[in-house]
N, C-alpha and C positions, 0 to 999 in steps of 0.2 A: 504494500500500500504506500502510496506516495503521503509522506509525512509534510510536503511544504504545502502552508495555505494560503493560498493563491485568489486573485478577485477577479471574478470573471462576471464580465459587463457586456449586456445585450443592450443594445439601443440603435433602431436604425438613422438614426440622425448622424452621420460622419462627424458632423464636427462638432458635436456633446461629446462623442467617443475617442475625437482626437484630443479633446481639453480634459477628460476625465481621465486617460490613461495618462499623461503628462503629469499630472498633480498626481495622480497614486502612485507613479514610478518614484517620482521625486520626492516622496515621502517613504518610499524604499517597500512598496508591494509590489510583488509576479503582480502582473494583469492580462489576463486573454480575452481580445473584444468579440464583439460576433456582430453581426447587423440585423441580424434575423433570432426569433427563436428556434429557426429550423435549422440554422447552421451550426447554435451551439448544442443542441441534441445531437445528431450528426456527430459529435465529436465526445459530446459528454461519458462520464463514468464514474457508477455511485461511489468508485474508490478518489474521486476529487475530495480535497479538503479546502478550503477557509470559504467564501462564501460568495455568492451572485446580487450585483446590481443591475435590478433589472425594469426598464423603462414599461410602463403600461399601454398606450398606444400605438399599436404598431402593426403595418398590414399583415395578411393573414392570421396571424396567431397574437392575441395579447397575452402582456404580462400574468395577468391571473389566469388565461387560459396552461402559458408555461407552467404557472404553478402547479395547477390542478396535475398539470402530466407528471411531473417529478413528484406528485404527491404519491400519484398512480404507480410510479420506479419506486417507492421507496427511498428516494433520494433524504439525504441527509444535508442537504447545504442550506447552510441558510439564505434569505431570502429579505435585500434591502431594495423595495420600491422608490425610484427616482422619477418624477414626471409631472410632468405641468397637467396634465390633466386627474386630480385626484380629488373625486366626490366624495359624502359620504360617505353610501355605499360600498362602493369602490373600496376603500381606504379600510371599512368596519370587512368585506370578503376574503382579503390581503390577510390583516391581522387575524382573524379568524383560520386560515391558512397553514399560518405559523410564521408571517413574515414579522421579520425583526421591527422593523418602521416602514410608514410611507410618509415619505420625505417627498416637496415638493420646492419641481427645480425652478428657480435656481437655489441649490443648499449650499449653506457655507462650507467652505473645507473644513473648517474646523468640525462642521455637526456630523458630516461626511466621515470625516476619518474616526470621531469618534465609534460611529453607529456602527464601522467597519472593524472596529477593538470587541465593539462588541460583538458583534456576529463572527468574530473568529473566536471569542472565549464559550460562545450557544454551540460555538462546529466543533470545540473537542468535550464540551460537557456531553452533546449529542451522541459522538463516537465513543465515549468513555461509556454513556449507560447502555450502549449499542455490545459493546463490547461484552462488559456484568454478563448481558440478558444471553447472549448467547453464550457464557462458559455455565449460565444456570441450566442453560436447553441443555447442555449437552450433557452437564450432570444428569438432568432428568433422565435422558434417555440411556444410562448406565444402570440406573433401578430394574428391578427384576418388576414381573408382576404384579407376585404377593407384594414386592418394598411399594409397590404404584396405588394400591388397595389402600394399604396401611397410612401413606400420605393422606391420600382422597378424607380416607374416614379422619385422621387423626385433627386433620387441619377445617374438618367440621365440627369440630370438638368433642368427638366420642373419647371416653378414654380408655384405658389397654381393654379392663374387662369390657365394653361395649365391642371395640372392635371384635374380642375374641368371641363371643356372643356371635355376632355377625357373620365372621366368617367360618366359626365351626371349629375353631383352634384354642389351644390355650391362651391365657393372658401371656407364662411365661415364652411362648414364641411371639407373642405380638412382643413382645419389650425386647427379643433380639431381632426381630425382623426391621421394627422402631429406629434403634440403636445404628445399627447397617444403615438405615437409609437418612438420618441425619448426618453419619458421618458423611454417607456420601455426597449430599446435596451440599457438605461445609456448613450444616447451620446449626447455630449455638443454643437458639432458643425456639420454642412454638412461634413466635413472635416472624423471626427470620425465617421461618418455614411456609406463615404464611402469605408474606412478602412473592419469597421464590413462586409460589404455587400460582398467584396471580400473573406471574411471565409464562409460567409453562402450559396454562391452561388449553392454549387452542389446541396444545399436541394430544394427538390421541396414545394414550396408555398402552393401547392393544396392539398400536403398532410402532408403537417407538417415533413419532412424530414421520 
């Protein structure tokens, strides 16, 4: 995965995009322009990191149209609205979205670069709990069965004897089957157990996600 976070600016206006990339180089960001949103899809990859400025009116595809698609990839970048035309609508659909701001141009450099600190400190808080949820999936799908059972009920708050009731076992295997599957998930308390079970939820048990 490419660690540098990079700003990449859609706007088909040339020369927004000549003045924008100028003040962000010389404030010391990568910038990759596009003119189109079709050209930076075309190019794009959910493994980009720091975060997209991107203008809202623009032929064929707008800016919240972009969004909606990179919402549809799963994309992780965030998402700083620049443009003279922000209603609104507009502006409440954006934020709604998960864009950082809708900033209306012309924005000062100064608000600019700040909004840009911040939408690279949302791009690795982003990947950092992107990260978590996938080494929880993958613990999940190390659980056997019975350890997948024993979560289900435990983290509904049955306790050993209900479980062992339920499924036909003793209490003393539910508290090592228990024990096994806390270790393996890393979680300390019921607490953090039922944290994990809220990520792993859509995977199905039966088949290992």
């Amino acid at each position: 995965m490419n660690e540098v976070q990079t700003v990449f600016l859609v706007d088909d206006d040339q020369g927004m995009r000549d003045s924008l990339t100028l003040i962000l180089e010389l404030a010391g960001y990568p910038v990759r322009s596009f003119p189109t949103p079709a050209a930076f899809l075309a190019v794009f990859s959910p493994d980009e990191r720091g975060c997209l400025v991107l203008d809202q009116r623009m032929p064929d595809m707008t800016g919240l149209d972009l969004q909606s698609e990179l919402l549809e990839r799963g994309a992780l970048l965030p998402i700083i609205f620049l443009s003279a035309f922000g209603d609104v609508p507009t502006t409440v659909r954006a934020i709604q979205g998960g864009a950082i701001d809708f900033l209306e141009k012309p924005a000062s450099t100064e608000q600019l670069l700040q909004r840009i600190e911040d939408a690279f400190a949302e791009d690795r808080r982003r990947r950092e709990e992107a990260a978590t949820e996938y080494d929880i999936r993958e613990r999940f799908r190390q659980l056997t069965p019975r350890e997948h059972e024993v979560l289900t009920l435990t983290t509904r708050g049955l306790t050993n004897k209900d479980i062992a009731r339920q499924l036909g076992i003793s209490p003393r295997t539910v508290e090592n089957h228990r024990a096994r599957m806390m270790e393996k998930m890393g979680a300390g308390n019921l607490a953090e157990l039922c944290r994990m079970s809220v990520v792993c939820q859509a995977l199905d048990p039966r088949s290992g996600g």
